[in-house]
N, C-alpha and C positions, 0 to 999 in steps of 0.2 A: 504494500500500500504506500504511495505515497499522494503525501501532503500539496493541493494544488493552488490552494489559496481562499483566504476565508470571507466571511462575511458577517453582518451585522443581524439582529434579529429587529425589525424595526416596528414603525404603523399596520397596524392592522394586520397583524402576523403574517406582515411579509420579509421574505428574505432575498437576497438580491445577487445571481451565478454573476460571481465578478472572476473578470477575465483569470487564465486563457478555459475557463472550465466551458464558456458555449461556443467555443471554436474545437474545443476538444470532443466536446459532444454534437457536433456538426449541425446545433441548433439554429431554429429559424423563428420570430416572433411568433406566435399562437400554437408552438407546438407542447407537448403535454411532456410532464416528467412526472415519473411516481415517487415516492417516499417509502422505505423499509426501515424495520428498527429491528437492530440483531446487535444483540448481548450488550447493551443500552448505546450503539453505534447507531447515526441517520446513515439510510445509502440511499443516495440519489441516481436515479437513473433516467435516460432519455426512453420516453415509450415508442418501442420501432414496431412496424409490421413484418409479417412472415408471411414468406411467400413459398406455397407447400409446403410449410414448415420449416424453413431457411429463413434464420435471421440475418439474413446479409449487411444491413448495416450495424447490425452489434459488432459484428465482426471487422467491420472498418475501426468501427471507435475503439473497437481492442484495439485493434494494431498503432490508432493514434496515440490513448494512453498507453501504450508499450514503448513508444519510441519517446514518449515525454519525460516517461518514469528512467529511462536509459541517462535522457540527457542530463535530469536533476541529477542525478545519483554518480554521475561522474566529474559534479562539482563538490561532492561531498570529501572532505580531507580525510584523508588514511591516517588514523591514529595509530598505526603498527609504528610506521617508522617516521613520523612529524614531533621532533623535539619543541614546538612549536604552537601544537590545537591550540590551547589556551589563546596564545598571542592574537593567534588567526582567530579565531570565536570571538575575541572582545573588538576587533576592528570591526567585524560584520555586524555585530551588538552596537559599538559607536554610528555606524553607516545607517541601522535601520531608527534607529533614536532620532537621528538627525532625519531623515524622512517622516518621522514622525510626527519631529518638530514644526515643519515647516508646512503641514496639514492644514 
């Protein structure tokens, strides 16, 4: 699993797919997403059709999030051999503070 980017819970219990999660889910204004609750986890998902029983576009969105979850996870620092996480973790902690900031 990974992490693609969050959101807020706002007015009138709505929540708001901020980027890249509706480019990831190939969505288009008025299409439908369902909601699942598993072991107190939300999953969101885009609602596709089947065709004879082929989900061909889930299967696109795999392969989208598959190649998204690649690129995250090869920016992630190797703590085997980095005498350094700490260092590199608080510059990223400094950078997202200062985005923060500036909200």
């Amino acid at each position: 699993m990974v992490r693609v980017n969050g959101s807020k819970f706002g007015i009138n219990n709505r929540i708001s797919l901020v980027s890249p999660l509706p480019e990831l889910l190939g969505m288009e204004h008025g299409e439908e997403i369902v909601f699942f609750v598993e072991n107190g986890e939300v999953i969101i998902r885009k609602k596709t059709r089947r065709y004879n029983g082929f989900d061909f576009e889930s299967k696109e969105i795999k392969e989208r999030l598959d190649e998204f979850e690649r690129k995250e996870s090869e920016s992630i620092v190797d703590i085997s051999d980095s005498s350094n996480v700490e260092q590199t973790a608080f510059k990223e902690y400094q950078r997202d503070k200062a985005r923060r900031k500036s909200l």
